[in-house]
N, CA, C, O and CB atoms as a CASP TS submission, in Angstrom:
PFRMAT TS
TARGET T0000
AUTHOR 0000-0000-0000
METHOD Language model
MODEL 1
PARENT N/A
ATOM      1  N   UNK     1      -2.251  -5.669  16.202  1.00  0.00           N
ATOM      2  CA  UNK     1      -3.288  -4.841  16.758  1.00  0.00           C
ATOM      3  C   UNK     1      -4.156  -4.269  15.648  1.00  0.00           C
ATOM      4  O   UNK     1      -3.914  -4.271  14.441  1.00  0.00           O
ATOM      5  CB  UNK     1      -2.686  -3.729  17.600  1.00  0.00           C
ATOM      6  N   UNK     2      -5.506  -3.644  16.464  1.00  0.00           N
ATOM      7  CA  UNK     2      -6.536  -3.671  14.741  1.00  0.00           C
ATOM      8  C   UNK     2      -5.858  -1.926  14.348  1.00  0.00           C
ATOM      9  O   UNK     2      -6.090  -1.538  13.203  1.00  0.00           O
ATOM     10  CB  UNK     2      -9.247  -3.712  15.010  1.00  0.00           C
ATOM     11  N   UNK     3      -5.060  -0.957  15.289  1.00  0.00           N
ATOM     12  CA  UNK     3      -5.003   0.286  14.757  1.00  0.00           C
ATOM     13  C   UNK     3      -3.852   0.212  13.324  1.00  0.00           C
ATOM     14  O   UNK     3      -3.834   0.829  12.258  1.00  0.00           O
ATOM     15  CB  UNK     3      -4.531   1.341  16.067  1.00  0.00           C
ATOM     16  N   UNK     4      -2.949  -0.868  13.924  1.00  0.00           N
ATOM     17  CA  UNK     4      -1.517  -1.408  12.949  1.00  0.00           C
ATOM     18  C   UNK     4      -2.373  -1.581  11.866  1.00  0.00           C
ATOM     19  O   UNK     4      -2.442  -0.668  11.044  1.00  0.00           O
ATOM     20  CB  UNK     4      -0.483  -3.011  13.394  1.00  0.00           C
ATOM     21  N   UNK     5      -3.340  -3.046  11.648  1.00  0.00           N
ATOM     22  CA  UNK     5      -3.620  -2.929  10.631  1.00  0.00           C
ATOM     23  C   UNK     5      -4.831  -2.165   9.884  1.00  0.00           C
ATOM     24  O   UNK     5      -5.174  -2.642   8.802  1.00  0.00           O
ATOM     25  CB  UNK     5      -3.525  -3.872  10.498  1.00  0.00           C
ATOM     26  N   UNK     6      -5.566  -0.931  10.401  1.00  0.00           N
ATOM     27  CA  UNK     6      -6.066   0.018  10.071  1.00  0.00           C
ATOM     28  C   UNK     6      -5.357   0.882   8.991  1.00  0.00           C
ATOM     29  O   UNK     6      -5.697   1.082   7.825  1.00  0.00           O
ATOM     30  CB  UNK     6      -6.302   0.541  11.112  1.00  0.00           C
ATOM     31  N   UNK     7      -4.169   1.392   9.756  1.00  0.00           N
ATOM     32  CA  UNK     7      -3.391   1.980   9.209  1.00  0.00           C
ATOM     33  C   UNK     7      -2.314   1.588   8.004  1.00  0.00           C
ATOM     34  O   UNK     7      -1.835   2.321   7.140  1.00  0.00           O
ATOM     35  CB  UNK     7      -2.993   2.323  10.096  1.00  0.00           C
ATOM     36  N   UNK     8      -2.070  -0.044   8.291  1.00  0.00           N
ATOM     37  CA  UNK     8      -1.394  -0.488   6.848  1.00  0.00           C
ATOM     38  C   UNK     8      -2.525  -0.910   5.709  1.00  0.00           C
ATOM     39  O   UNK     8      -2.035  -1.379   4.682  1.00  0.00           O
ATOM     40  CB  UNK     8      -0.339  -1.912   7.104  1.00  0.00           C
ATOM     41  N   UNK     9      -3.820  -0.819   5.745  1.00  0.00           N
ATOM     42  CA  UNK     9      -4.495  -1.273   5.099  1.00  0.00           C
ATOM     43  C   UNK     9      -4.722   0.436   4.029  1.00  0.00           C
ATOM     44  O   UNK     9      -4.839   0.649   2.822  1.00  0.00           O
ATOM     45  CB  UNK     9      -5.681  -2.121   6.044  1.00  0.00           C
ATOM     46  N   UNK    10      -4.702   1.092   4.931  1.00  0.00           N
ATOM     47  CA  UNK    10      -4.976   2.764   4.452  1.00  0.00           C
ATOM     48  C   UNK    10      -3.314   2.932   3.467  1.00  0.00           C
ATOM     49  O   UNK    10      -3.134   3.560   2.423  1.00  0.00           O
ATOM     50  CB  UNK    10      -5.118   4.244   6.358  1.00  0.00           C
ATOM     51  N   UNK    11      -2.698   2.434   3.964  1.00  0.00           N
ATOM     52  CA  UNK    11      -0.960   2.805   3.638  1.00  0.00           C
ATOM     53  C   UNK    11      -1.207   2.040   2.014  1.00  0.00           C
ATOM     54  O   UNK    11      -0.832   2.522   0.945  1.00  0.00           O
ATOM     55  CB  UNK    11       0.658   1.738   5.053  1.00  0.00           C
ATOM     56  N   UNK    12      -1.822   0.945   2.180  1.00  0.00           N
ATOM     57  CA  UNK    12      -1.278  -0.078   0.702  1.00  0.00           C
ATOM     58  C   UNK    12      -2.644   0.720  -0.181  1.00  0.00           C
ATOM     59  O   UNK    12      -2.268   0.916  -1.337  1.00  0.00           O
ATOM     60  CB  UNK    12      -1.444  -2.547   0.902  1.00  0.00           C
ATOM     61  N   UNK    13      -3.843   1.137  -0.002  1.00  0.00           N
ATOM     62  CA  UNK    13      -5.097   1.926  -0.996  1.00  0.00           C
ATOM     63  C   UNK    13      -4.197   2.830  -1.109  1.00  0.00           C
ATOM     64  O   UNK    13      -3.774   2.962  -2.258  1.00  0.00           O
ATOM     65  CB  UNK    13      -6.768   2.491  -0.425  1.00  0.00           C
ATOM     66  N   UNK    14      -3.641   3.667  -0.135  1.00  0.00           N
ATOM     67  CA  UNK    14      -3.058   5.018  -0.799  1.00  0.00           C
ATOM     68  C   UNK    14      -2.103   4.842  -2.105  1.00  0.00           C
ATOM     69  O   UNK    14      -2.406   5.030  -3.283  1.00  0.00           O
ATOM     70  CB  UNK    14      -2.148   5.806   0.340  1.00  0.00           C
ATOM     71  N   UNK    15      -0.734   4.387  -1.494  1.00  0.00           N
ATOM     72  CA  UNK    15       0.048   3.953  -3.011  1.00  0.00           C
ATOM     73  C   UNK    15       0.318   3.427  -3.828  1.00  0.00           C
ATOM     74  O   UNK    15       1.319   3.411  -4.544  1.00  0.00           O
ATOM     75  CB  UNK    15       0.604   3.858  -3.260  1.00  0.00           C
ATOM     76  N   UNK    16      -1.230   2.553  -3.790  1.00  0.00           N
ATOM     77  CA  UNK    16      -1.701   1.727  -5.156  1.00  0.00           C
ATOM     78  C   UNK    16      -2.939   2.632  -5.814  1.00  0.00           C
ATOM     79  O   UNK    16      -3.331   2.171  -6.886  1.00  0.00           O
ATOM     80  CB  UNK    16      -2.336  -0.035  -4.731  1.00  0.00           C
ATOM     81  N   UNK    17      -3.657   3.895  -5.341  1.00  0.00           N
ATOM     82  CA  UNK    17      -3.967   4.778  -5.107  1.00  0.00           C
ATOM     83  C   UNK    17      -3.493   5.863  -6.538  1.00  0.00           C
ATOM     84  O   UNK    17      -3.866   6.247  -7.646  1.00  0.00           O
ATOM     85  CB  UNK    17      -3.516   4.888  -3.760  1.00  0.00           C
ATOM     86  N   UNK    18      -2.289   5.983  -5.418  1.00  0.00           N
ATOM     87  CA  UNK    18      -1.136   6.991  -6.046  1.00  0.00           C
ATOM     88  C   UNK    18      -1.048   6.809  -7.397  1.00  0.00           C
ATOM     89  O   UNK    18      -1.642   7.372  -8.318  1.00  0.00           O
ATOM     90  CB  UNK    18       0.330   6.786  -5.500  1.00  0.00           C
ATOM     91  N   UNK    19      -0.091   5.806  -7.386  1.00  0.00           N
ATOM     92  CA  UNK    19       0.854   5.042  -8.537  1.00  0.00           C
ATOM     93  C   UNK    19      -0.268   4.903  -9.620  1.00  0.00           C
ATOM     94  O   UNK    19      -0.046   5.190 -10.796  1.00  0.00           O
ATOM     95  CB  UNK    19       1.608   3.334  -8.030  1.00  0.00           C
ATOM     96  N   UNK    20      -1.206   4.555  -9.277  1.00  0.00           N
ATOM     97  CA  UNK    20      -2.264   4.337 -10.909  1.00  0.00           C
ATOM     98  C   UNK    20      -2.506   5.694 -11.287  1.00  0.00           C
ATOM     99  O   UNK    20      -2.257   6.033 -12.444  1.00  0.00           O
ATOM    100  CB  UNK    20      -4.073   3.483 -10.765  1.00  0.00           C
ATOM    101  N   UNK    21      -2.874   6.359 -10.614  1.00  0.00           N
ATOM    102  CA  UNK    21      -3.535   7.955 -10.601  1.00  0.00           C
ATOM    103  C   UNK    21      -2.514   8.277 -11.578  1.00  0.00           C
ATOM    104  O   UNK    21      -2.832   8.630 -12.714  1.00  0.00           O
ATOM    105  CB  UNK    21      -3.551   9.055  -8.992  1.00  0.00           C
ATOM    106  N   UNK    22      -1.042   8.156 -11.127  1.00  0.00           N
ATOM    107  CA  UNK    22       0.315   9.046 -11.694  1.00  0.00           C
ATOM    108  C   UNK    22       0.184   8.010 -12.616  1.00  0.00           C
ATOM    109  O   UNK    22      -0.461   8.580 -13.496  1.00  0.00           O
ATOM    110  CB  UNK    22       1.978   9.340 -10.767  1.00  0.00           C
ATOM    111  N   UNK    23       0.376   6.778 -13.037  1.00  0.00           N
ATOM    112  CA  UNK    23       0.472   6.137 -14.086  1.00  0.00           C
ATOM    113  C   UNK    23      -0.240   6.430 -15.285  1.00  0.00           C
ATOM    114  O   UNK    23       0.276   6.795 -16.341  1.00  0.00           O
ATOM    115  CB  UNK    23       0.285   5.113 -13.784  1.00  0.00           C
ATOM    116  N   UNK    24      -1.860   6.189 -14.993  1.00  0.00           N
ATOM    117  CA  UNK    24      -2.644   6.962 -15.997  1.00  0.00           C
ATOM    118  C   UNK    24      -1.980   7.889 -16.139  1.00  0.00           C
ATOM    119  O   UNK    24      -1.107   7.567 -16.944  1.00  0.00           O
ATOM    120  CB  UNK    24      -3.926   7.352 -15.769  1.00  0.00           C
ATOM    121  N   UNK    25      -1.798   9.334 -15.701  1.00  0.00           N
ATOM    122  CA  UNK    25      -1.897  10.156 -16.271  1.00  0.00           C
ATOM    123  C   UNK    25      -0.573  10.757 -17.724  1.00  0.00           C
ATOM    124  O   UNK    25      -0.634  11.547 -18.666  1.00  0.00           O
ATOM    125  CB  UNK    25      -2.175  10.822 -15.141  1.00  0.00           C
ATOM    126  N   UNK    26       0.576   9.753 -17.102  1.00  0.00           N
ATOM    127  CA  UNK    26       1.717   9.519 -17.694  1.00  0.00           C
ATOM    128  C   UNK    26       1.237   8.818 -19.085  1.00  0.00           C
ATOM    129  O   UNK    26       1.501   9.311 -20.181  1.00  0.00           O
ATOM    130  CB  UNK    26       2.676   8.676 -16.746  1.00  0.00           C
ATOM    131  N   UNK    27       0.559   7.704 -18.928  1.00  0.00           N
ATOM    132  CA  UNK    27       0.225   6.352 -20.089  1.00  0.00           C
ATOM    133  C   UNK    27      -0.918   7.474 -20.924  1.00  0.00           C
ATOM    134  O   UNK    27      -0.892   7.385 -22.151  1.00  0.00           O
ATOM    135  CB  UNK    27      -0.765   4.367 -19.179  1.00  0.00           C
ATOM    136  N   UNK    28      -1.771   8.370 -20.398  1.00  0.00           N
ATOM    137  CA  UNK    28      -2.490   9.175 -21.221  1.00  0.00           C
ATOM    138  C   UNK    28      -1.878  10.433 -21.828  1.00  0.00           C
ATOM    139  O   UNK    28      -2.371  10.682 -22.929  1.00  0.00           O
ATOM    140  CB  UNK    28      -3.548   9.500 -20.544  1.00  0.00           C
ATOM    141  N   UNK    29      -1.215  11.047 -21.544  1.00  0.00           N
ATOM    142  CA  UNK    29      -0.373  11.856 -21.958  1.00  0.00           C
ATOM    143  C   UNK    29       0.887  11.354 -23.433  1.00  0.00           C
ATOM    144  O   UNK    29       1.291  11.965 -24.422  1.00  0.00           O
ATOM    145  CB  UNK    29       0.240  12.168 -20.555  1.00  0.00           C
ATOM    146  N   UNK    30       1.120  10.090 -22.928  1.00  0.00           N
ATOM    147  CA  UNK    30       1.971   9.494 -23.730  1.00  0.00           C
ATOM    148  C   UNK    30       1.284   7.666 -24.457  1.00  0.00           C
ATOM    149  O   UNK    30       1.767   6.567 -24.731  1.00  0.00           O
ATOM    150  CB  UNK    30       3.427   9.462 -22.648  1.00  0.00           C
ATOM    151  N   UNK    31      -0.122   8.369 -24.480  1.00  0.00           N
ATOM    152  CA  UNK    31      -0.980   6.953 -25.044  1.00  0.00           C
ATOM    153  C   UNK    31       0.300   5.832 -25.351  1.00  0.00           C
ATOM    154  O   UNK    31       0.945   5.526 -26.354  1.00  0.00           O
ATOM    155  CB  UNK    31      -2.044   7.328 -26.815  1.00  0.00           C
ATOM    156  N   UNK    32       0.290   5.407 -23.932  1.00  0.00           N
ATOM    157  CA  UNK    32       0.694   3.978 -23.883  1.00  0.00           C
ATOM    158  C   UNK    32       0.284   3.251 -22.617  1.00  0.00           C
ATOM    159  O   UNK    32       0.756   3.515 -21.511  1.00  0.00           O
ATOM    160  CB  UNK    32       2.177   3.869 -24.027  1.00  0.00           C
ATOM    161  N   UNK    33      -0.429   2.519 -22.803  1.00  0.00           N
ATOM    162  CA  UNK    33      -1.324   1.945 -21.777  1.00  0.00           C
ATOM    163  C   UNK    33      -0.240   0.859 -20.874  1.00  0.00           C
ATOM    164  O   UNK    33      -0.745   0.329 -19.884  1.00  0.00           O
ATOM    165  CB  UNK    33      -2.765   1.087 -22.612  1.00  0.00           C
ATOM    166  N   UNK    34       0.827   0.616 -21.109  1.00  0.00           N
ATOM    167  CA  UNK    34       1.541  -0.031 -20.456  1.00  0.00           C
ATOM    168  C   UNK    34       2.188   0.790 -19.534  1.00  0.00           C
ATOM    169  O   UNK    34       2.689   0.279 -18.533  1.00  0.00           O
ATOM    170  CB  UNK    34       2.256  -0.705 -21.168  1.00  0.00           C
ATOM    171  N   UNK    35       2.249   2.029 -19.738  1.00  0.00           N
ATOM    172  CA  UNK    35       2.950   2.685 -18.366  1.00  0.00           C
ATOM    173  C   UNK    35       1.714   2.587 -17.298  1.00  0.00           C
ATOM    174  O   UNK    35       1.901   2.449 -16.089  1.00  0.00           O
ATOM    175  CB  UNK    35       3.530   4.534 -18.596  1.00  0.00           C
ATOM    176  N   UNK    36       0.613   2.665 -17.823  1.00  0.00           N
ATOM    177  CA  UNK    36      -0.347   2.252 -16.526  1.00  0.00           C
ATOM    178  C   UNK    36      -0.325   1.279 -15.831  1.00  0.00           C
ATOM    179  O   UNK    36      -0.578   1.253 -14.626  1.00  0.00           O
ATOM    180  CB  UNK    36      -1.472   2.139 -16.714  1.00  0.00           C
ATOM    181  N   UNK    37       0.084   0.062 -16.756  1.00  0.00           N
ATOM    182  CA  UNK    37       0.029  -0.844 -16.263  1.00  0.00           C
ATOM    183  C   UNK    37       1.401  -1.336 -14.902  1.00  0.00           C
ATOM    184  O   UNK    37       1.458  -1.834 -13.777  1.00  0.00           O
ATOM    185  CB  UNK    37      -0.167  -1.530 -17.460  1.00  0.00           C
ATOM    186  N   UNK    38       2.156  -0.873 -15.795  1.00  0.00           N
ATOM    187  CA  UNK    38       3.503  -1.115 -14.919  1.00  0.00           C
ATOM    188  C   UNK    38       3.503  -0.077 -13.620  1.00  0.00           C
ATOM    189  O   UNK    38       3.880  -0.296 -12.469  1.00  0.00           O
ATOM    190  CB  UNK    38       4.980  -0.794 -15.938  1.00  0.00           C
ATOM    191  N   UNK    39       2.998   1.018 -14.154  1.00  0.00           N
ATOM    192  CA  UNK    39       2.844   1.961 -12.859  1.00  0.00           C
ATOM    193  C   UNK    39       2.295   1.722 -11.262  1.00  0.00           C
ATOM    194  O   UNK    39       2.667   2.199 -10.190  1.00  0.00           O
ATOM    195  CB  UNK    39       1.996   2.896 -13.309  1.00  0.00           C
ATOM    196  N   UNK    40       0.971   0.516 -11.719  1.00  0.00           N
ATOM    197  CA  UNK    40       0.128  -0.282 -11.027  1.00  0.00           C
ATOM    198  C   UNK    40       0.894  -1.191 -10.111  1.00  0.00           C
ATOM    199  O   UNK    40       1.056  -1.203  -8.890  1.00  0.00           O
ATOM    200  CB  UNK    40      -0.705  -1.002 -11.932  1.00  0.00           C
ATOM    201  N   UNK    41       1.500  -2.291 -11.543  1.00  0.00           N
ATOM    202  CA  UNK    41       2.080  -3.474 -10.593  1.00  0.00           C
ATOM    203  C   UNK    41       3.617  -2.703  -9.498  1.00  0.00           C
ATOM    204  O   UNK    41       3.768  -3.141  -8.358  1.00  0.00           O
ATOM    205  CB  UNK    41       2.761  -5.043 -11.966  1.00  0.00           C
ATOM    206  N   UNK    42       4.622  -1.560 -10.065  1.00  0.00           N
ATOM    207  CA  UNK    42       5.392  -1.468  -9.416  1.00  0.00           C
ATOM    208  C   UNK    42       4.661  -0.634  -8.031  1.00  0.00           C
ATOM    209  O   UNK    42       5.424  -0.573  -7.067  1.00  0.00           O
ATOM    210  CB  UNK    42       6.465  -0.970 -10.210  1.00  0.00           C
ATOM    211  N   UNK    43       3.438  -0.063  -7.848  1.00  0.00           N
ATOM    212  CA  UNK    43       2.694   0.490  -6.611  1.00  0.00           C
ATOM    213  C   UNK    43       2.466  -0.850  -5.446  1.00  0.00           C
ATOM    214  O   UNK    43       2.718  -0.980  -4.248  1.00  0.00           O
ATOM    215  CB  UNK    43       1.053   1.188  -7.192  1.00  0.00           C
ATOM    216  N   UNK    44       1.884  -1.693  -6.457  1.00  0.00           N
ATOM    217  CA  UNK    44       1.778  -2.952  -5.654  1.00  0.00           C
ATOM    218  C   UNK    44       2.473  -3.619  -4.969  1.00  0.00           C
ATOM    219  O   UNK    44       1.999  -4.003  -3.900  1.00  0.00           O
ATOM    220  CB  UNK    44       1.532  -3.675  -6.119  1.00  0.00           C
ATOM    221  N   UNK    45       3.814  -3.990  -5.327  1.00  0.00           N
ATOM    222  CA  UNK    45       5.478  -4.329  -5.389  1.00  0.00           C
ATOM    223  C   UNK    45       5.584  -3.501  -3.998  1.00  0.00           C
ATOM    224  O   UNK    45       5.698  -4.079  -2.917  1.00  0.00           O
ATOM    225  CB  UNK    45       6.610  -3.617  -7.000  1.00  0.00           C
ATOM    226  N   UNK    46       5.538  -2.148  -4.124  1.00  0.00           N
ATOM    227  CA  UNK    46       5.749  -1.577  -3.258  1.00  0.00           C
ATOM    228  C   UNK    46       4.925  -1.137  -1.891  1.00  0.00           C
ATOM    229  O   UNK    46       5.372  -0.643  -0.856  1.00  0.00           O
ATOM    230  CB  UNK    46       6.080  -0.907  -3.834  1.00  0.00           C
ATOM    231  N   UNK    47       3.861  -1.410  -2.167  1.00  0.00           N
ATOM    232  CA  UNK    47       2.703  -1.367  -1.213  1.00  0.00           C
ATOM    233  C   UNK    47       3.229  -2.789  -0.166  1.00  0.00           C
ATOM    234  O   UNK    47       3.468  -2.854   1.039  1.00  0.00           O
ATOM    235  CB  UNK    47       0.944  -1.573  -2.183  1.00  0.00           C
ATOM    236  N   UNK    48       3.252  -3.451  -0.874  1.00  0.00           N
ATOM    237  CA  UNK    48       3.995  -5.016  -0.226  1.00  0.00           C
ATOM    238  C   UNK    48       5.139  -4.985   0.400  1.00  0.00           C
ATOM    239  O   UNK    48       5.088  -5.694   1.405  1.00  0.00           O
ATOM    240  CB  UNK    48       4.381  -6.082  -1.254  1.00  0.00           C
ATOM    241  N   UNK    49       6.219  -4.442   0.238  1.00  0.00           N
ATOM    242  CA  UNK    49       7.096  -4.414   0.740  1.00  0.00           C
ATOM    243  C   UNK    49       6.634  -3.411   2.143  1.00  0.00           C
ATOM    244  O   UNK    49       6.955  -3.889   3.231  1.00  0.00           O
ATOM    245  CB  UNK    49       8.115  -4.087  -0.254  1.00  0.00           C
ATOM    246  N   UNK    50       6.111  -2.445   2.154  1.00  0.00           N
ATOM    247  CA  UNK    50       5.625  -1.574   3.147  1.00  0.00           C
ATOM    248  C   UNK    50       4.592  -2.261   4.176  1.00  0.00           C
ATOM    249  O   UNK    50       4.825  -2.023   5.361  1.00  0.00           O
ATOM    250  CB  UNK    50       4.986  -0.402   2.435  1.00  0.00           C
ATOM    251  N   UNK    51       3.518  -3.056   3.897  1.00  0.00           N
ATOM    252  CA  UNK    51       2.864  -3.822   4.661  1.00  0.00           C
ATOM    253  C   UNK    51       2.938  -5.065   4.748  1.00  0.00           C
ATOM    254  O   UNK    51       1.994  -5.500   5.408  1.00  0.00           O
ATOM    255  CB  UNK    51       1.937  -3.651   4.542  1.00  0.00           C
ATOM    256  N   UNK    52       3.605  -5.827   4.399  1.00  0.00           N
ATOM    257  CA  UNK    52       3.055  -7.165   4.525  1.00  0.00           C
ATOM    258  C   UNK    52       4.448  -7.877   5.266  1.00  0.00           C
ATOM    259  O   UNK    52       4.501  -9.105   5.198  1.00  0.00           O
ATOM    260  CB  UNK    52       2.516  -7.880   2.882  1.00  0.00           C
ATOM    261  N   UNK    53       5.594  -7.149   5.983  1.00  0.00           N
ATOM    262  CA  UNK    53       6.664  -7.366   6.849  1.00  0.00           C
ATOM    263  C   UNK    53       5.781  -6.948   8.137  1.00  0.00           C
ATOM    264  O   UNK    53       4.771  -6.246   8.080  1.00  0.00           O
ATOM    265  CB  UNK    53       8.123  -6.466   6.496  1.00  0.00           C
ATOM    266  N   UNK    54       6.207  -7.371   9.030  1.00  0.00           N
ATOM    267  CA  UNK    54       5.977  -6.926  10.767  1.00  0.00           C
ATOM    268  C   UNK    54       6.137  -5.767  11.284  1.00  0.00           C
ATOM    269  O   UNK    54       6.044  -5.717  12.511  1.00  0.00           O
ATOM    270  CB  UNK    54       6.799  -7.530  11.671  1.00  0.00           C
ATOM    271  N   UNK    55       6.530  -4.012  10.254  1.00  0.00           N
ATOM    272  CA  UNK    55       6.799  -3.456  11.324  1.00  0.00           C
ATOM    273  C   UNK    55       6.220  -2.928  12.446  1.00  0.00           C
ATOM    274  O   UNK    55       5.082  -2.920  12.914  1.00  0.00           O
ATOM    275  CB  UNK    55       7.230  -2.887  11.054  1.00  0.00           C
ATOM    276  N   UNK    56       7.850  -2.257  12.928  1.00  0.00           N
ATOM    277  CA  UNK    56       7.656  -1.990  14.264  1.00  0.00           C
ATOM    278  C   UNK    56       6.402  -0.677  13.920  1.00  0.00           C
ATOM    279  O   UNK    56       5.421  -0.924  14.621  1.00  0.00           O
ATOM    280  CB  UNK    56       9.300  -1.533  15.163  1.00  0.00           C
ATOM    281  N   UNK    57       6.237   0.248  13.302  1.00  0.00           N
ATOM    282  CA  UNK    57       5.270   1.390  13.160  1.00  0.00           C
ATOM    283  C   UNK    57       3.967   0.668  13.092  1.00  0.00           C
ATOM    284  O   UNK    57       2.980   1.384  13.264  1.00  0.00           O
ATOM    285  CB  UNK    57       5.530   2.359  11.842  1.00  0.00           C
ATOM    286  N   UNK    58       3.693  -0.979  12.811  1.00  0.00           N
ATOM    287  CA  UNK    58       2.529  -1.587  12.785  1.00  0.00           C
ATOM    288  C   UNK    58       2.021  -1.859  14.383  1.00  0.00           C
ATOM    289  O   UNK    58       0.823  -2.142  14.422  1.00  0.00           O
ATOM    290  CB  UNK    58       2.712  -2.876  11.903  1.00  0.00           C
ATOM    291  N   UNK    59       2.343  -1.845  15.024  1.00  0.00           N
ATOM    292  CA  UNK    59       2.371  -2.951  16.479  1.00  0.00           C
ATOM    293  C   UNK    59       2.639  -1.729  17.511  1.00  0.00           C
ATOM    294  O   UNK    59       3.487  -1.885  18.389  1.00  0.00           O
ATOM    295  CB  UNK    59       3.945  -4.452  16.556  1.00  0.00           C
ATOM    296  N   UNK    60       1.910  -0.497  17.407  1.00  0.00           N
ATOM    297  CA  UNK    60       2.243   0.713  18.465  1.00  0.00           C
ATOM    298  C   UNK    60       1.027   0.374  19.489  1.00  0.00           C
ATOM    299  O   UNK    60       0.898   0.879  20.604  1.00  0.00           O
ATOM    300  CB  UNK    60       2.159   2.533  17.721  1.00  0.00           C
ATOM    301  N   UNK    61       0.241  -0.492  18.947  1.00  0.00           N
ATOM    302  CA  UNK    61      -1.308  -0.152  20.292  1.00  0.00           C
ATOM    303  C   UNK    61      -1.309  -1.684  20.513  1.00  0.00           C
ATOM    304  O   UNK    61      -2.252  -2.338  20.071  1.00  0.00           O
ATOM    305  CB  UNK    61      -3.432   0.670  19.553  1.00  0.00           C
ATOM    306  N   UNK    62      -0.315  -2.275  21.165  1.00  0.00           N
ATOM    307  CA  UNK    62      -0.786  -4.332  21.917  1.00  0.00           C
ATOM    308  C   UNK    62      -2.323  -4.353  22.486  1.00  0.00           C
ATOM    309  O   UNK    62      -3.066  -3.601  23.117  1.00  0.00           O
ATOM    310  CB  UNK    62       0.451  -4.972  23.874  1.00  0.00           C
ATOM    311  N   UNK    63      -2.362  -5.629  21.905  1.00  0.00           N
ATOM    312  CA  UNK    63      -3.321  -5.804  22.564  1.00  0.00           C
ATOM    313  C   UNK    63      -2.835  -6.574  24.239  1.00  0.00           C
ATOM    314  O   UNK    63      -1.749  -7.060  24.553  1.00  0.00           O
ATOM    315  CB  UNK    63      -4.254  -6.611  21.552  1.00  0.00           C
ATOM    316  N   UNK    64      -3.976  -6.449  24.985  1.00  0.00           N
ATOM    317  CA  UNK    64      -3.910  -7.262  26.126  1.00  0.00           C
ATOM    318  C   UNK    64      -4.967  -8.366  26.367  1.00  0.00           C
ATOM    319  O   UNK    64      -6.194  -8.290  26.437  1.00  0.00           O
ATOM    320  CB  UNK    64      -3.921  -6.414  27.188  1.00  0.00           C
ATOM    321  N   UNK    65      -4.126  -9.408  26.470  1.00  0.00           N
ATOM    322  CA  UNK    65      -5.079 -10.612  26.338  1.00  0.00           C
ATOM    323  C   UNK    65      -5.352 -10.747  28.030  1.00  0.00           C
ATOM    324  O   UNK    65      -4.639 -10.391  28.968  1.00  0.00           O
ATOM    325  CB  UNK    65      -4.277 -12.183  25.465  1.00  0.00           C
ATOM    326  N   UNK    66      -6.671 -11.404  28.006  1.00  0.00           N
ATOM    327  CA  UNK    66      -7.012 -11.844  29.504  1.00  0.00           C
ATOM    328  C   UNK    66      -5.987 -12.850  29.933  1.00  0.00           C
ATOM    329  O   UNK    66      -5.903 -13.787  29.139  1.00  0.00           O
ATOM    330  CB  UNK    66      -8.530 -12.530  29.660  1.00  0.00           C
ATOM    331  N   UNK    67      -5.173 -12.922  30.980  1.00  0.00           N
ATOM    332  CA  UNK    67      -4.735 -14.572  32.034  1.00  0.00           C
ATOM    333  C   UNK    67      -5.753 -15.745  32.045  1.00  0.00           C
ATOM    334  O   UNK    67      -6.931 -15.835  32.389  1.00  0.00           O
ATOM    335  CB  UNK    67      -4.645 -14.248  33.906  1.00  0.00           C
ATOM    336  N   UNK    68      -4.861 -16.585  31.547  1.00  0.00           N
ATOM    337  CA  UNK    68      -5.815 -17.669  31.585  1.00  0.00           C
ATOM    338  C   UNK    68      -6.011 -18.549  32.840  1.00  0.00           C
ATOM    339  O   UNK    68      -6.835 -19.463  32.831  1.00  0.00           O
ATOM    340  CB  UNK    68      -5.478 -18.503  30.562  1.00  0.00           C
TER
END
């Protein structure tokens, strides 16, 4: 349904979002540009695991198709 993926599309910007925001600020604090980096890919990692399975919190509004 388009609200499911409204909402997982908002879910994976947010904590890829997050995770860089907190990464920078970690990798700048401690000038090492690899905690940004890793901060990134493990947001991603995890953004994926959160959207890109079927859940059930995705699929709350069915659609209804016409009878053919």
């Amino acid at each position: 349904d388009f609200e499911g993926q409204k909402f997982a599309e908002r879910v994976y910007q947010y904590v890829i979002i997050a995770f860089g925001i907190i990464g920078w600020i970690i990798g700048f604090v401690k000038q090492d540009f690899s905690i940004t980096f890793y901060s990134v890919v493990l947001g991603t990692f995890l953004s994926l695991i959160l959207c890109l399975p079927n859940w059930k919190i995705y699929c709350q509004h069915p659609l209804s198709w016409q009878k053919p």
